[in-house]
N, C-alpha and C positions, 0 to 999 in steps of 0.2 A: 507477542501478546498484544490484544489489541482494548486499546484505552475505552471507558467506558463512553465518553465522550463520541470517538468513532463508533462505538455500536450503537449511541444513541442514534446517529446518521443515516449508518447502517439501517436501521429499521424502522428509519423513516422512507428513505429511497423505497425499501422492501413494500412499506405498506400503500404506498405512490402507487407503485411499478403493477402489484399484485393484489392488492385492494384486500390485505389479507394480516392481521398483527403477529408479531412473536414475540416471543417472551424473550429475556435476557437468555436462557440456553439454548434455545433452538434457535434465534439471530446467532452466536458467538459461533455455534457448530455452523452453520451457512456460510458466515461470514470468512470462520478459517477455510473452508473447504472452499471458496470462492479465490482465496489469496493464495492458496496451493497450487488450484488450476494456474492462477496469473504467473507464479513463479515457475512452476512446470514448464508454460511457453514463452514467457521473455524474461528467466529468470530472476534473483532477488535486486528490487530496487532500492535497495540499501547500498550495495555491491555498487552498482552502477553509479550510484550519487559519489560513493567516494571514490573511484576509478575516477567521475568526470574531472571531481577537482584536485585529482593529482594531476591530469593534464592542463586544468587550466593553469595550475601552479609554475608546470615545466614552461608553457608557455609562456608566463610573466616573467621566468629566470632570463628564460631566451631571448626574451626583447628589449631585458635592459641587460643584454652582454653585446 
């Protein structure tokens, strides 16, 4: 879900970018269909945020062993 906060953003970048406003539905429908392509080709960055810091973790065990 995305906070209203980021779709305030969200549609301001939009209105930047495309000289063009949207409404809280048609930004959130853009916005998710924008975050689906992103996960589609470099999958969920959620995933990867806690993957990274289970590695950094392993790697703090390992350097004080």
């Amino acid at each position: 879900m995305i906070s209203q906060a980021r779709l305030e953003k969200f549609k301001e970048i939009y209105q930047r970018t495309f000289n063009e406003r949207l409404d809280d539905a048609e930004a959130l429908g853009r916005a998710n269909r924008l975050l689906n392509i992103y996960m589609a080709v470099y999958g969920d960055p959620f995933e990867y945020k806690g993957q990274q810091e289970e590695v950094e973790t392993e790697l703090e065990v390992n350097q004080n062993n």
